[in-house]
C-alpha positions in Angstrom: 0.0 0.0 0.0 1.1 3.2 -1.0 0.0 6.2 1.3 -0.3 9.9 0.8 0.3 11.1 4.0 1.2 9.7 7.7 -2.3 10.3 8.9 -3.9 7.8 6.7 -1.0 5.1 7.4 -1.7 5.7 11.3 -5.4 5.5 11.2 -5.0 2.6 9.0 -2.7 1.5 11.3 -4.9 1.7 14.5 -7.5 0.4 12.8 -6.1 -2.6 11.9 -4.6 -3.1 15.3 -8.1 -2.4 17.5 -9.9 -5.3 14.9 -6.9 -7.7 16.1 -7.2 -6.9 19.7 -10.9 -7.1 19.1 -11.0 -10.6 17.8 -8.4 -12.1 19.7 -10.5 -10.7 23.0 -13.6 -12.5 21.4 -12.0 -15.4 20.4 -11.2 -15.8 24.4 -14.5 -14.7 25.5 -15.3 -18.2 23.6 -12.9 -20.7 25.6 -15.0 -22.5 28.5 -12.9 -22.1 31.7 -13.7 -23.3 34.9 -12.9 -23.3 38.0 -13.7 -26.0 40.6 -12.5 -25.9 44.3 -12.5 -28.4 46.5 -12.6 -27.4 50.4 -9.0 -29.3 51.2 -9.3 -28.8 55.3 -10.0 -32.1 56.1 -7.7 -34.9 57.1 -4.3 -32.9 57.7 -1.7 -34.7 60.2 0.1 -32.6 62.3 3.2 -32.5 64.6 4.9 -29.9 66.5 8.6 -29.6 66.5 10.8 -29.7 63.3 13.3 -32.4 61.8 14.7 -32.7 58.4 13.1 -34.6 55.4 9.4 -34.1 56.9 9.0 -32.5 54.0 9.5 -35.6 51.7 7.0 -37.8 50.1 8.6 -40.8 51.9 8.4 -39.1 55.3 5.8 -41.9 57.7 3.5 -39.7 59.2 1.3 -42.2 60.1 2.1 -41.5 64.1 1.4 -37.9 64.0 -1.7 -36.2 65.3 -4.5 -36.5 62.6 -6.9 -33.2 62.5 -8.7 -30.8 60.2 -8.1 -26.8 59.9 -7.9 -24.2 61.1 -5.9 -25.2 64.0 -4.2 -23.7 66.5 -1.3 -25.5 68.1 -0.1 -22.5 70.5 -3.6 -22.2 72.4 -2.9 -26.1 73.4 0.1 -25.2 75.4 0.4 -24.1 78.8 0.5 -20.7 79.8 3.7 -19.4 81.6 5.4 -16.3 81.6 8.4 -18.0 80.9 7.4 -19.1 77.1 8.9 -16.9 74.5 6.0 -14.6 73.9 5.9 -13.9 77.6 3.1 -12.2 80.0 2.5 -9.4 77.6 2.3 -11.2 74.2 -0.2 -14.1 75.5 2.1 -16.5 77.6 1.9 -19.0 74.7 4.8 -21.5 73.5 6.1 -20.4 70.2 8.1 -23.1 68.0 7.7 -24.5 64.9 4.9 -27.2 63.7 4.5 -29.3 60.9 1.3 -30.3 58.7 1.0 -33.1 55.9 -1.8 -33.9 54.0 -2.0 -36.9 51.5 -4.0 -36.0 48.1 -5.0 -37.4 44.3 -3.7 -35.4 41.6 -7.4 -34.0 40.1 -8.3 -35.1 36.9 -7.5 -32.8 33.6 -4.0 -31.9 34.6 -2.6 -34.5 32.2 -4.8 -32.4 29.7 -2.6 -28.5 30.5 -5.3 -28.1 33.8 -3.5 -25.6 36.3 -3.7 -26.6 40.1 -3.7 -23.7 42.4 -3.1 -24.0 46.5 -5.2 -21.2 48.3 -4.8 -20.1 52.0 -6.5 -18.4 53.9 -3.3 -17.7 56.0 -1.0 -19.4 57.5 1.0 -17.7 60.5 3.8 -17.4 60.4 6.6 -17.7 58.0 5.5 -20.3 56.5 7.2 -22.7 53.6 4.8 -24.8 51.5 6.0 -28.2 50.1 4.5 -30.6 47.4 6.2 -33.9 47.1 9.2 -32.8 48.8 9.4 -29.6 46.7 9.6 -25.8 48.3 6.9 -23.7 46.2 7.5 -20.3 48.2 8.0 -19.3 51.8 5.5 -16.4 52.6 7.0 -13.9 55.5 3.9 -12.9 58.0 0.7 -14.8 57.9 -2.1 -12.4 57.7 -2.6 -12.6 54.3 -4.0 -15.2 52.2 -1.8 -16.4 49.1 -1.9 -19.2 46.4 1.1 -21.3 44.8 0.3 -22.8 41.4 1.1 -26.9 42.2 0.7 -28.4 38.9 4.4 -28.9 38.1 4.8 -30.9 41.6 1.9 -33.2 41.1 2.5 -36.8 40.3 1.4 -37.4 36.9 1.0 -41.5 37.3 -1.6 -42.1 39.8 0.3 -42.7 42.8 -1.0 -39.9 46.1 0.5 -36.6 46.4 1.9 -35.2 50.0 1.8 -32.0 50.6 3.5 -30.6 53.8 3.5 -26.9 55.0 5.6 -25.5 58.1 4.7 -22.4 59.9 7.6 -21.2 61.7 5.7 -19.4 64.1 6.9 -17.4 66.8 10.0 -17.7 69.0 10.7 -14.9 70.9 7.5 -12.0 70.2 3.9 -11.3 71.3 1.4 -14.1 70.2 -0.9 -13.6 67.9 -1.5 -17.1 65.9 0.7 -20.3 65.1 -1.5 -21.9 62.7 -2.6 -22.8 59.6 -6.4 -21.0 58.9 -7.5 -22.9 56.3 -6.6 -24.0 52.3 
């Protein structure tokens, strides 16, 4: 195309760029997405202290505490105003805790499904593990946050573990050492 001046070739231009915008907007507008959650609270294991490899796949859990979220593990303690978060922050032990939870990989993500983890919060510095694999530490624990956990499924059949560790609090006012909910 020949043109007789810039303002024709930009108009042109921006024309042509709004219709492919345009379609390729409509075109998604088409896709069917979906979304199903699944409420993942129930049938956690927990333990309170911290050891390496609790994290792994292989780890037996089977003599740890079983329970369902949110929990709490600081409110079981004893109060003494000798625990780290002393008189004024509650009187509650601090330390660190562990949770596992054994889980299928959900159908479609041999076909390019995404698998999202959602909490609620968990406080506090917490690290999230599937199959033995860090997805992310979050700092705090007010906040709720997601990892995407697709890539750490297992993709032939056999249960997925995945373990989360909130750090909690060692030596600061209480507030929460627990995991809300996923």
């Amino acid at each position: 195309l020949i043109f007789d001046n810039i303002k024709d070739m930009k108009k042109i231009l921006s024309a042509a760029i709004f219709l492919a915008i345009t379609a390729a907007a409509a075109s998604c507008g088409n896709a069917k997405l979906t979304r199903v959650s699944e409420d993942f609270n129930f049938g956690w294991k927990f333990n309170l202290g911290d050891c390496a490899g609790w994290e792994d796949k292989s780890f037996d859990d089977s003599q740890w505490r079983n329970l369902h979220l949110p929990h709490d593990w600081a409110v079981e303690g004893q109060f003494d105003k000798n625990n780290p978060s002393r008189p004024s922050g509650g009187a509650l032990p601090g330390g660190i805790g562990w949770y596992r939870k054994s889980f299928a990989t959900p159908e479609g993500v041999k076909d390019g499904k995404r698998v999202m983890g959602e909490f609620d919060g968990v406080f506090m510095n917490s690290t999230v593990y599937v199959n033995g694999k860090p997805l992310g530490t979050r700092p705090y624990g007010y906040s709720s946050f997601c990892y995407d956990i697709t890539d750490a499924l297992n993709k032939d059949g056999s249960p997925n573990i995945m373990a989360v560790t909130p750090a909690g609090m060692q030596d600061a006012a209480y507030t929460a050492m627990c995991v809300l909910s996923t």
